[in-house]
C-alpha positions as CSV (number, residue, x, y, z in Angstrom):
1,X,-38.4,17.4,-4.2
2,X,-35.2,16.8,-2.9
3,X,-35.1,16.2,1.0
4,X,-32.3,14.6,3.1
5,X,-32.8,12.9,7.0
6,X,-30.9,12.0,9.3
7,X,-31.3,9.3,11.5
8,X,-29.0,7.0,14.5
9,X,-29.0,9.9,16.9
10,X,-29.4,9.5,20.5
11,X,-28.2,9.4,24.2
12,X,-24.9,7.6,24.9
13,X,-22.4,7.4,27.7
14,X,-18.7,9.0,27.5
15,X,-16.3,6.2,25.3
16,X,-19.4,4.9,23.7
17,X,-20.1,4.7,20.0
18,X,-22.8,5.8,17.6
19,X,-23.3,5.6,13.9
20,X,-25.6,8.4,11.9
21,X,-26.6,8.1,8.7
22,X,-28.1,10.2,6.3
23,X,-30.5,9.1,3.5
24,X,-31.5,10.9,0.6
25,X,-35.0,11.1,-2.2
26,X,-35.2,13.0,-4.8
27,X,-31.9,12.8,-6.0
28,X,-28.9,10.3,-5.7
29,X,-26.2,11.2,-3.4
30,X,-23.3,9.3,-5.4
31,X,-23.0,12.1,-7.6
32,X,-22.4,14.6,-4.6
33,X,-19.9,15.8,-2.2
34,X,-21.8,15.2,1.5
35,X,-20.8,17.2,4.9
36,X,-21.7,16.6,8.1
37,X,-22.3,19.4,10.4
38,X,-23.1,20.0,14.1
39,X,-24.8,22.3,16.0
40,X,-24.3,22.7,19.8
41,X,-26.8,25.0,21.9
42,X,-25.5,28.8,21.7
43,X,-22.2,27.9,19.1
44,X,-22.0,28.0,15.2
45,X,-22.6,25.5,12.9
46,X,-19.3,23.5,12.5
47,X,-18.1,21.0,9.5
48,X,-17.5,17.8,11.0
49,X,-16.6,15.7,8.3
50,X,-17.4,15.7,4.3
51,X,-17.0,12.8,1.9
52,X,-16.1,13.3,-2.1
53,X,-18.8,11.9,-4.5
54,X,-16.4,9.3,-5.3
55,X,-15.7,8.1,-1.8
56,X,-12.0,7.8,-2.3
57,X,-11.4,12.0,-0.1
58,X,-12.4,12.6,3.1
59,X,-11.7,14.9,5.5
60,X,-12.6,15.8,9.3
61,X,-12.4,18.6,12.0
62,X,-9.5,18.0,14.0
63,X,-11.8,17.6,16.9
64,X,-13.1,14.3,15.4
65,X,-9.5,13.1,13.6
66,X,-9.2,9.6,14.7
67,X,-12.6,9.3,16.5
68,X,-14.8,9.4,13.2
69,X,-15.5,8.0,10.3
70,X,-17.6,9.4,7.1
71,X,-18.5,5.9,4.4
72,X,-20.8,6.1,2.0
73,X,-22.5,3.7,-0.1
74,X,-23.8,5.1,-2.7
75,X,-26.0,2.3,-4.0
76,X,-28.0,2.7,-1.3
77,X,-27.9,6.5,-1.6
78,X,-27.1,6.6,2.2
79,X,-24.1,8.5,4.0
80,X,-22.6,7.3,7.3
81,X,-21.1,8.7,10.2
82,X,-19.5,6.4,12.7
83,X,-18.9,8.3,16.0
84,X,-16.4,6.6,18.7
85,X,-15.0,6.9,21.5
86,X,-17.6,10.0,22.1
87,X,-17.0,12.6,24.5
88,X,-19.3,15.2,26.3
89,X,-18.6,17.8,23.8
90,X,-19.7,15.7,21.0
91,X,-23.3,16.5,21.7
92,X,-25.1,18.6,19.2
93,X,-27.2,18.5,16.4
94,X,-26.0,16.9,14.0
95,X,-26.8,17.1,10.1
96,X,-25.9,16.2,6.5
97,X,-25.6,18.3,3.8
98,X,-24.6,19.0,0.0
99,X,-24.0,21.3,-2.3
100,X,-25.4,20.2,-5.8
101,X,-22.7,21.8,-7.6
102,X,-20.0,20.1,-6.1
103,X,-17.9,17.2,-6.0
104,X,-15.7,17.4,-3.9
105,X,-14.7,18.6,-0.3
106,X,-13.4,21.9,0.7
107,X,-16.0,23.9,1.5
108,X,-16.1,24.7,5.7
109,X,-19.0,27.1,5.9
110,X,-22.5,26.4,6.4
111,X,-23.7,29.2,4.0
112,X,-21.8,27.1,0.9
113,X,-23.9,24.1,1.3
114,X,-27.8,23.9,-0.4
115,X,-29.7,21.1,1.1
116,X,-29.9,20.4,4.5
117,X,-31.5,17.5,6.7
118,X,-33.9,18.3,9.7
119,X,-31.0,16.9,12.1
120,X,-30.0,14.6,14.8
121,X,-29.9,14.6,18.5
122,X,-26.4,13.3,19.6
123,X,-26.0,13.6,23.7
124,X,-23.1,12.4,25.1
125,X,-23.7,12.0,28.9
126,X,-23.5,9.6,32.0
């Protein structure tokens, strides 16, 4: 059974920093593309980031560009999302997901990706 969670979430001042990562069982994560999402009360699910199998691609919503980072490591089988400089509209849900068919990035929409995590509470607030 392949099941994915997130963990690292929490409550953190404006200009602060958090770092999420998603682990997975059931399958190894090296040999997938991974996405982070984010939910925020009453708006879409949006892609935040997404990281190629290989490592070596990556890609971010220009709302995050410069202000997160997606690593993996994939001997671990864990993904990481390192969150600075956070600001109030950074709070959301927040979860990881794959599609096991692909490789590589490119895909933007929710309904592309197969496997999700249960999520992670990121709130941004002083």
């Amino acid at each position: 059974q392949v099941q994915f969670v997130e963990s690292g979430g929490g409550l953190v001042q404006p200009g602060g920093s958090l770092r999420l990562s998603c682990a997975a069982s059931g399958l190894s994560l090296g040999y997938y593309a991974i996405a982070w999402f984010r939910q925020a009360p009453g708006k879409e699910r949006e892609r935040v980031s997404c990281i190629s199998s290989s490592g070596r691609n990556t890609d971010y919503a220009d709302s995050v560009k410069g202000r997160f980072t997606i690593s993996r490591d994939n001997a671990k089988t864990t993904v990481y999302l390192q969150m600075n400089s956070l600001k109030p509209e950074d709070t959301a849900v927040y979860y990881c997901a794959a599609n096991l068919m692909r490789t590589l990035c490119g895909m933007d929409y929710a309904y592309e990706y197969d496997y999700w995590g249960q999520g992670t509470q990121v709130t941004v607030s002083s």
